[in-house]
N, C-alpha and C positions, 0 to 999 in steps of 0.2 A: 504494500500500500504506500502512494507519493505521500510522504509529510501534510503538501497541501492539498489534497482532495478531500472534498465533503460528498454524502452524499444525503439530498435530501427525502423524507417518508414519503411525499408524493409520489417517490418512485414505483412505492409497493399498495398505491390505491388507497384502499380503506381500512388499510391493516392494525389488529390493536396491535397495541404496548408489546405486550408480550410476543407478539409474533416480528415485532420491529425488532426488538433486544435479541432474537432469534438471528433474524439477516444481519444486522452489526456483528456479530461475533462469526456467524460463516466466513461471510466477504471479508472478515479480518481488517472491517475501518474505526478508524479512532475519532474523525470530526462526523457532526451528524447533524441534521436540522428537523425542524418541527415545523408544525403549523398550532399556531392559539387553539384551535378547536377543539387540538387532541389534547392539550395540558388541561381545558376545560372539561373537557370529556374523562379522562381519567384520574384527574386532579392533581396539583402539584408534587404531592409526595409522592407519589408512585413514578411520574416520571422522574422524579428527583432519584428515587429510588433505582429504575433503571438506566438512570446514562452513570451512577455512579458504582452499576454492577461491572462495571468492563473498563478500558482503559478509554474513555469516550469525554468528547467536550461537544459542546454544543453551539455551534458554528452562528445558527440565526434561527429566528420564529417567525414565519411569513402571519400575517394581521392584516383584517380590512379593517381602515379606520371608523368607514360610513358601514352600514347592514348592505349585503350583494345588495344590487339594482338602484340602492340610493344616490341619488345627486347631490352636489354639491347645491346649496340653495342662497341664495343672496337676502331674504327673508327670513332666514333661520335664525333666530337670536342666544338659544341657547346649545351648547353643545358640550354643557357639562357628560352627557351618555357614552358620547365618544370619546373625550378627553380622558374621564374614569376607564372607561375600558383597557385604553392604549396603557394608560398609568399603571395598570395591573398587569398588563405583557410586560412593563418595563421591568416592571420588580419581579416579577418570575422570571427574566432575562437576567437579572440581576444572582438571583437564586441559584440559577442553574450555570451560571458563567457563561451565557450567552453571547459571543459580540456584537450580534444585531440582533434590527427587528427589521423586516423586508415591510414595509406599509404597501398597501393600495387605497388610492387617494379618497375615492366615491367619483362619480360620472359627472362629466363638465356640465349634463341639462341646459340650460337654456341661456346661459353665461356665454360668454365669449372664453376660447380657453385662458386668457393673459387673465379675466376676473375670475375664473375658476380658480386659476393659481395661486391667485391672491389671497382669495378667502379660505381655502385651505391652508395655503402660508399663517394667516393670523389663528386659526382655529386649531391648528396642528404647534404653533409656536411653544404654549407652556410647557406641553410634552417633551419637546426636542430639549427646553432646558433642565428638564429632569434630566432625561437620558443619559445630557452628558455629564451630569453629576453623579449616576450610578454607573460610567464608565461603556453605556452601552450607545454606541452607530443605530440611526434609525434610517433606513436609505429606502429609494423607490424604485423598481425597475423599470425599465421599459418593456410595453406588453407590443400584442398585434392590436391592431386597430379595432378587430371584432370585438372588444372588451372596454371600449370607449365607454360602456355604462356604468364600468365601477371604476375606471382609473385613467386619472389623465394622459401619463405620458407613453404616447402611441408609437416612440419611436426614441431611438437614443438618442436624438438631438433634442426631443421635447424636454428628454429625462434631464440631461442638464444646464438646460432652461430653467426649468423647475428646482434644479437642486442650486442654481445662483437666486433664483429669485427668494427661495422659502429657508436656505440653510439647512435643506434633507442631503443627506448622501445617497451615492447612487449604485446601484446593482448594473450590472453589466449584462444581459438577458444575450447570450450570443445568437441563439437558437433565432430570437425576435427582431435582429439588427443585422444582421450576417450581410443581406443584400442594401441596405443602404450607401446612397454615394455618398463621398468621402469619410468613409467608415475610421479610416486610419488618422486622421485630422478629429474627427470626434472621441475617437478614445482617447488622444492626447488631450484633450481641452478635459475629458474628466476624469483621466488617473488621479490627481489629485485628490478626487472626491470619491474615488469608488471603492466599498466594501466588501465588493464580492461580484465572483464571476460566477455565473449559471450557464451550463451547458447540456444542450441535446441538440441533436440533428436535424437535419431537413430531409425530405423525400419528397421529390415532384409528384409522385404515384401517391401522397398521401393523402385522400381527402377528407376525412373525417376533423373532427377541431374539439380536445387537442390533439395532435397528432405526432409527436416526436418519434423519431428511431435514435436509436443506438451511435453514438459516436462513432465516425468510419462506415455505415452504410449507407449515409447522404451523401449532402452535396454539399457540404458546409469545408470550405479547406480550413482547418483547426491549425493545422502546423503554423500558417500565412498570419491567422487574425489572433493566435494565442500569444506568436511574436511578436505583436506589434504590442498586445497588450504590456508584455515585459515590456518589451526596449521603452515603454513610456513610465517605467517605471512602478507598477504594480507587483507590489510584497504580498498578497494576501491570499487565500482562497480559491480555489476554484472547485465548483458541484455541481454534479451530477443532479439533473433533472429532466428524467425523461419520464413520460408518459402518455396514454392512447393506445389503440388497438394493436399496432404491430407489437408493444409492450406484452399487452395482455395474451396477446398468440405465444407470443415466444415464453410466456414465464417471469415475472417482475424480475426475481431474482437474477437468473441467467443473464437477463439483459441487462438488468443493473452491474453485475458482476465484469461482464462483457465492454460495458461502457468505463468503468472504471481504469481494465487493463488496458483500455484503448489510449485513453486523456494520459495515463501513469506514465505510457510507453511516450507520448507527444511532448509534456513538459519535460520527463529527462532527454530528451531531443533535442529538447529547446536550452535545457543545462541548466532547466528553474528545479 
């Protein structure tokens, strides 16, 4: 296993606790991520319990700020619900030695996206200065466009837009930016700011959403965009996140397993 490979549980669907504590010790990885849902679902101490069964740290916690489908609203005055919510990933972030939390914004609606950004910026603000008081990165990724309903930024260029305008950090979604123009000019403008790389493949044959394969059996060249991320100077992270049906055919694990040896074998290529 590379040092810096995560991989995150979305890889294995809807899997509990125990069957995740199960694949970390197979696949023999040491970083590992979550999603809030599942900390709320089987509650702190148990996951606490199991990332401290194994030699395991806890890379990030993906969190929607807003409930799926909600918008962003310029009429909304209060949003202490959201702000308690986040405030509670922080400090279970905090718990588990977390170093992020991966946010999704809630949906631009009826805003312009520059006043979307905004009001999420102010309403997301007191959060972030927790955060960095409890030592935890709270960043945003960039998604595919289809997902415009729950999070602003549709593309890596939005993401650090967003992350100059609001003071969020940023995830680096390669899977979701891969074909963007000048992709190697955008990564450099946000190494600075970015907490983590997420990685899964592309397949033209893939239609389903979401749809990721396997590192190395798209179309995504990993060697080309993984170097550029280094040579800009990126120390951190990088995880595995795949998922959708060629996933589910082939076996979570297998594939997960499969992706990992693929990324391990590309970064010491790369000499990270």
């Amino acid at each position: 296993m590379h040092e810096r490979l995560s991989v995150h549980s979305i890889c294995f669907r809807d899997a509990a606790l125990r069957a995740l504590a199960t694949y970390w010790r197979d696949l023999g990885i040491r970083r590992v991520s979550l999603h809030s849902g599942l900390i709320e679902k089987e509650g702190l101490a148990a996951v606490q319990s199991a990332v401290e069964s194994g030699p395991y740290e806890v890379e990030t916690i993906t969190h929607t700020f807003l409930p799926l489908g909600h918008q962003l609203d310029a009429q909304r005055r209060n949003w202490n619900a959201p702000q308690e919510n986040l405030d509670r990933v922080i400090a279970d972030a905090k718990t588990l030695g977390a170093r992020s939390i991966e946010l999704f914004t809630g949906g631009q609606g009826a805003l312009t996206w520059e006043e979307a950004a905004e009001l999420f910026g102010t309403a997301v603000a007191p959060c972030l200065d927790r955060a960095k008081i409890a030592g935890v990165s709270v960043m945003a990724e960039n998604t595919p466009s289809r997902y415009a309903g729950m999070h602003l930024a549709g593309s890596l260029r939005d993401t650090v837009v967003l992350a100059e305008l609001t003071g969020i950090d940023i995830c680096i979604d390669v899977f979701s930016c891969w074909s963007e123009a000048g992709l190697k000019q955008t990564i450099e403008r946000a190494a600075t700011r970015t907490s983590l790389v997420q990685i899964g493949d592309y397949a033209f044959d893939e239609t389903m959403s979401p749809g990721r394969a396997v590192p190395g059996d798209g179309m995504i060249s990993f060697d080309r965009i993984l170097d550029w991320i280094l040579r800009a100077g990126y120390r951190g992270t990088f995880e595995i996140e795949i998922l959708g049906p060629r996933i589910d055919k082939e076996g979570h694990f297998q594939a997960t397993r499969r992706a990992v040896a693929f990324i391990a074998e590309t970064l010491r290529s790369l000499g990270a």
